[in-house]
ZAMARGU-4260 file (C-alpha; in steps of 0.2 Angstrom, whole numbers, plus 5000, padded with zeros to 4 digits):
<rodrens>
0) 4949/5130/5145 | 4964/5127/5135 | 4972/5109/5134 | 4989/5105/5128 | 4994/5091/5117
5) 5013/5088/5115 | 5018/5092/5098 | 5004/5099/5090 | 5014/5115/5084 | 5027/5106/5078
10) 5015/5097/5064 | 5016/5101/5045 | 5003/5100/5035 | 5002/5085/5024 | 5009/5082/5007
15) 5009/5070/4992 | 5024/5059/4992 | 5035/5063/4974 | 5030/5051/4962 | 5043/5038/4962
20) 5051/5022/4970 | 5051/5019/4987 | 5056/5003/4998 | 5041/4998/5009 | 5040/4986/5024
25) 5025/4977/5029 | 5017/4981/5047 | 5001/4972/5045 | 4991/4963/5034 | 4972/4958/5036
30) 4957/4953/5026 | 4945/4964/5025 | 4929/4971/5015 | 4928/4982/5000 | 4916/4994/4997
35) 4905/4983/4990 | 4907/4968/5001 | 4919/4959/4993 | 4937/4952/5000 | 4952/4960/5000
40) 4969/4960/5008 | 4974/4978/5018 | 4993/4980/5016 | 4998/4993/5031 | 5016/4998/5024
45) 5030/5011/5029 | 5043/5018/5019 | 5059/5012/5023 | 5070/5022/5009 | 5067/5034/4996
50) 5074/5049/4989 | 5072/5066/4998 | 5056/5075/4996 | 5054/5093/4985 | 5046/5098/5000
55) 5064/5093/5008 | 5054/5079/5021 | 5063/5063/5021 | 5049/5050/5018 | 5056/5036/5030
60) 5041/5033/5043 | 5029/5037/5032 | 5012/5027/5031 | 5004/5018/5017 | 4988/5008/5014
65) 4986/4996/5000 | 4972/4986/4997 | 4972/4972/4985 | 4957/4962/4978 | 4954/4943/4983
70) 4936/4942/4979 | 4935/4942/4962 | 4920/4933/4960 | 4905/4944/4948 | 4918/4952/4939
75) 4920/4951/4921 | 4931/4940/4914 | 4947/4954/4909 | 4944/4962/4927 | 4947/4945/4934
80) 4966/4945/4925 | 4969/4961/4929 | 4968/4957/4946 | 4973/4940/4948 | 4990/4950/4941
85) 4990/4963/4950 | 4988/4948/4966 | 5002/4939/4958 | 5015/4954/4955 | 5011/4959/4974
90) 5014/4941/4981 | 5033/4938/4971 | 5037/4957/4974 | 5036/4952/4995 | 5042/4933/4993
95) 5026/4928/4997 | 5024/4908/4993 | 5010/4902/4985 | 5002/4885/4985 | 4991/4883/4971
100) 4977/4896/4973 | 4983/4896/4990 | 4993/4909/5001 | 4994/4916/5019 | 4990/4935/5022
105) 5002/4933/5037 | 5014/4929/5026 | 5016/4947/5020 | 5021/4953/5037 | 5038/4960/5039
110) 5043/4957/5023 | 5050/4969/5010 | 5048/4977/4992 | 5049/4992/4981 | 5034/5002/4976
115) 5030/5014/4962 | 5019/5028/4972 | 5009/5039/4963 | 4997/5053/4970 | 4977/5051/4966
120) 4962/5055/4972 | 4951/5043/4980 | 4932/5037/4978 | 4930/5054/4989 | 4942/5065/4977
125) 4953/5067/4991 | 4972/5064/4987 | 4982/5048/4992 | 4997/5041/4989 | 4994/5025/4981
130) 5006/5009/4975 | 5006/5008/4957 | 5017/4995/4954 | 5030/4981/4964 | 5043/4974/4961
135) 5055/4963/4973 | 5070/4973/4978 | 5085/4971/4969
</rodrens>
């Protein structure tokens, strides 16, 4: 029995984005669970500009995931400023008011910023693309 499904030759395998700036739009922003249990904010991202690929795809429409730690408890003390920085740089790049320690994960949706993306592997050693730094856009 064959079935059909709409597109499914048209689909090119998938490739790294080229390492560089990209502007990113917020879909969707949650609280979730790391690995080991603790908090963290899941940043569901599309690319909204960026320069033509080597492959020659446009990466416009293209997914990202970021997560970024909340839970910072347990960790040593230079971990916890690493990422109450990386927290810090990722709430000014989106406009993201804080009050205090507080903020609103909400708050992150819809809004914009560049990102520095960069392919690594995972805890699974498969590639990703993956934000290495923000910053607001200019």
């Amino acid at each position: 029995m064959k079935v059909t499904v709409p597109g499914l030759g048209d689909v090119k395998p998938w490739a790294p984005l080229d390492n560089t700036l990209y502007g990113l739009y917020v879909d969707e922003s949650k609280v979730v669970k790391s690995r080991s249990g603790r908090q963290q904010i899941q940043l569901n991202m599309h690319i909204t500009d960026g320069p033509t690929q080597m492959n020659g795809e446009e990466p416009e429409g293209r997914r990202i995931v970021d997560f970024v730690m909340i839970d910072m408890a347990g960790s040593k003390p230079d971990a916890v400023q690493f990422l109450q920085r990386k927290l810090d740089e990722v709430l000014n790049a989106f406009g993201v008011e804080k009050d205090g320690d507080d903020f609103d994960p909400d708050d992150f949706v819809g809004k914009t910023a560049n990102g520095l993306i960069k392919t690594t592997l995972d805890q699974d050693g498969v590639e990703r693309d993956t934000v290495k730094k923000y910053k607001a856009e200019e």
